[in-house]
Each structure stands twice: as C-alpha cells, then as structure tokens.
C-alpha positions, 0 to 999 in steps of 0.5 A, a space after each residue: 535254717 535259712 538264718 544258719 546257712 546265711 552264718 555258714 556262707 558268710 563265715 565261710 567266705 570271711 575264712 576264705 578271704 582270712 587264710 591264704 595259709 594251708 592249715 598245717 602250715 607254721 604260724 609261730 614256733 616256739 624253741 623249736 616247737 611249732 603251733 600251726 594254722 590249725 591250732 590257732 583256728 582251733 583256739 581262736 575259734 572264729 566260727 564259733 564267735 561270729 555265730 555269737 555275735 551275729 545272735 546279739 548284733 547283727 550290723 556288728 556280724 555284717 561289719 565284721 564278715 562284709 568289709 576289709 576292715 572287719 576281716 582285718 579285726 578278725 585277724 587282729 583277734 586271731 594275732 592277739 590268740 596267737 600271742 596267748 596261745 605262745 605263753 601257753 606253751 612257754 608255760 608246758 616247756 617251762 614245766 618239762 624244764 623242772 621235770 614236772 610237765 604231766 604225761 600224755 597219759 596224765 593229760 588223757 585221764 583228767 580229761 576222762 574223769 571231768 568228762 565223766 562227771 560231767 555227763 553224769 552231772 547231766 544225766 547223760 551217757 558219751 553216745 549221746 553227747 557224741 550225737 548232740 556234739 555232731 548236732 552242733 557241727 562241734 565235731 565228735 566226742 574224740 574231736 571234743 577231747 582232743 581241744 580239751 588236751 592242750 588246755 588241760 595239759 596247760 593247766 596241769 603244769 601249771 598246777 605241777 609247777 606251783 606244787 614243785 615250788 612250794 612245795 618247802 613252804 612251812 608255818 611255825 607254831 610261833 608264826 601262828 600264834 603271832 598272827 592270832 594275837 595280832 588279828 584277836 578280832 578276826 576270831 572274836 564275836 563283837 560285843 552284842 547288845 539288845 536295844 530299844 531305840 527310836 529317832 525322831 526328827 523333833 528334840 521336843 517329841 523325843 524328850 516328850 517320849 523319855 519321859 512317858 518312858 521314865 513314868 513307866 510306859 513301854 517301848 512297844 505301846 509307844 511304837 504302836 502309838 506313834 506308829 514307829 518301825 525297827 525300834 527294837 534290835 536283839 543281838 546287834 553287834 557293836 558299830 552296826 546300822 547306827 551313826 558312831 557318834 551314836 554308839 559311843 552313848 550305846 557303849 558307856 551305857 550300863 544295862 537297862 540305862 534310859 538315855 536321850 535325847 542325843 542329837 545325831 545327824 539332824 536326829 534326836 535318838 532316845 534308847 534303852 540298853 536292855 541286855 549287852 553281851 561281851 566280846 568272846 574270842 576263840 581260842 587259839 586252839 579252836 583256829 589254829 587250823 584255819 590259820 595255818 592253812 591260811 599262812 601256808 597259802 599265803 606263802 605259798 602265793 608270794 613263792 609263786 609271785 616270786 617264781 613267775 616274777 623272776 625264773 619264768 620271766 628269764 626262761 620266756 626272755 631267753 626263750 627262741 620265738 619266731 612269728 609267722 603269723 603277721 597281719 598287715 
C-alpha cells in the first residue's frame, strides 16, 4: 500500500510538472481532425508505464519522475506516441477516402464479441471484471471499451482496405501448375533410408570392425562390445545429421552394401544400407489448394506493398498536419 501511494504521488507530481495543457486541449490535427491531450494521455498511457518501470528498476523510476531530464524523456515518449497515433488517423481517413472506413456500429460490435470471448475464455462475467477494472484504478468496463474503439476502428480500416484492394487478385490453373513444378521438392518426401553407421576416430579400429562385420558379426553385438550409441537410424531423410562428403557414399550405395572405412572430418565411418525408400512426391491434385491459397496471398501481399507504397504515402504527403504538441 504505502509502495502504490509513493507511485501515485510521484506520478502525479511528474504529470503536474508535464501537462501545462487543459486535457481537451488540441495537440495536433489532422485534415481538420483534432487529437487532443486526452487522447494522448489515454494512448501514451504514462501512469501505466512508470508503475511498470518503477516494478523493475526502481533508479531508472526515480530518474525519470525526479529530475528535469527525465520529465523531458517522458515528454520525448509522449511526442514519439503522438507521431504514431497521426498515422493512425491518416490510416481511418485514408480508409473513408475508398469508402470503406467501418461504422461506429461495426467498431462497437467487434469490440463486444472479442470482449465476450474473452471473459468467457477466463470464466468470468462483465460485472466482475467491471469490479476487478475499478480495482486497478483502470476506470470501468465502459471506460475499457471505449480505449478499445480507436485501435480497433484502426485495425478494421486497415483490414477493409487490404480486402478492397485485393480484392481483383487471382491464380490461374497454369500459374499453379508452374509453380508446383518448379517447387517439386517442397511437396516431396526426401529419399529415406534405414542404416547401420558407426564412426571411429581410429582407421585401424574401423577396417578391424568391417571385417568382423563381413564375417558375419552384427551391428548391435558390436555396439554393445564397443559400447557405441545412435548407430542405427530408420527413416533418415536424405542430408540429414551426417557430413555431405558422407552421404555422397550413402547415396551410390546399394541395399545391404558394407562399406568403410570413409574418411571424414578426421573420422572414419563404417556403415551398412539396410533399406532405402525413394523420394515420393504429391500430386498436383492433392496440393493444388495449398498453392493457391499460398500464390493468392502472395499477390495479395505485393498489391498491398504496392498500395501503401504509393497511394498512402501520396495521401499522407498531401495530407494538412498541424502539431501543437512540441517539447523544448
């Protein structure tokens, strides 16, 4: 209790000492729209971030609520938030310029459905987190909502914008085809084989261990002789854990072959092919789906680059945006 009221006086004193500004006053606008001090606060949310801070270092808290510089910083901090929070409105009246900005109505039901989901996720109802929102001097449930509205307008025109502008893109059968057969190895299982290998630092053990090999001693009464770990692989897909140098014998080796010693990296390997299964490729008709689902959000991604690129970059330079907001 007396750490909170220590955070709520000092805070208090850092957002006396901040604001010489009424909190509907106008810090920027926007083509004619206005973002006031309140909006701001809301979005910086200092309070918020120093009590953080102040919970994991507690001489940067002191520096920054204590001292002229650190008051300066904060306002640096709440400068930098303005700057972000003028895009997002360029965004929404970007979005209302292609008649596609969502309604208040729109806004207002979203955040009602993710709230939902949200408390029925926890197991709770809107009266009680309402309580716990006061509890954490987070205002109430209507307060809550209403932070909620501007990011979520903003990501809903965002959302409107990207579906109006790619909304002409397509995939041609060809185009899918063409990129299958290109890309024949992204819809392969690789060769596979099943092995016997072991190493040895020394060539003279390992042509020792071939032989007893050849005269008909097993792999694994050999292993547990020379007490030798991961010797026998099932399945291993081709280029997998071993040197390449190595699986270039793997791979011209026939099944049930014997081969070694092969000098490696400083290692001499001898190994057995005990099984090896072909590469096997799907269809075209078993992922012809995936790929055109992958190529229309391809070129749905480079429409949007585009558009952003050019269209919004000319609205936002030829957008009127006025700053009130400057920190000395």
């Amino acid at each position: 209790m007396k750490k909170f009221l220590f955070i709520f006086l000092v805070l208090f004193s850092v957002i006396a000492i901040s604001e010489e500004l009424p909190a509907t006053s106008t810090v920027a606008m926007v083509n004619g729209e206005e973002i006031t001090l309140s909006m701001l606060n809301s979005v910086a949310d200092v309070q918020k971030l120093m009590v953080s801070i102040s919970q994991v270092d507690q001489t940067f808290f002191n520096v920054l609520s204590n001292t002229e510089e650190g008051v300066k910083l904060i306002l640096r901090y709440k400068r930098a938030v303005l700057e972000q929070l003028i895009d997002k409105y360029l965004i929404v009246q970007f979005a209302e310029k292609y008649n596609v900005r969502p309604s208040e109505e729109e806004v207002r039901a979203l955040i009602d459905k993710q709230l939902a989901d949200y408390l029925k996720k926890q197991g709770i109802d809107e009266k009680t987190f309402n309580v716990y929102l006061q509890y954490a001097n987070m205002g109430t449930l209507e307060d809550f909502k209403n932070k909620m509205y501007f990011n979520t307008l903003v990501n809903l025109s965002i959302e409107n914008l990207f579906n109006f502008v790619a909304k002409d893109a397509t995939v041609t059968e060809s185009e899918a085809k063409d990129y299958y057969e290109k890309n024949i190895e992204k819809y392969s299982t690789p060769t596979q084989y099943d092995i016997y290998i072991f190493n040895f630092s020394s060539k003279s053990l390992a042509k020792d261990v071939k032989n007893r090999i050849i005269s008909g001693e097993s792999f694994d009464s050999l292993a547990k002789e020379l007490k030798l770990n991961d010797y026998h692989y099932e399945g291993l897909p081709e280029g997998k854990i071993f040197p390449e140098k190595l699986w270039m014998y793997i791979k011209n080796a026939s099944e049930g072959a014997i081969l070694g010693p092969i000098n490696v990296e400083d290692k001499f390997y001898v190994f057995k092919v005990l099984k090896i299964m072909p590469m096997r490729s799907k269809s075209f008709e078993d992922v012809k789906e995936d790929i055109f689902k992958e190529l229309l959000n391809n070129k749905k991604s480079v429409i949007w680059s585009n558009f952003i690129e050019n269209e919004f970059k000319k609205f936002k330079d030829e957008s009127k945006v006025e700053i009130y907001y400057e920190v000395k």
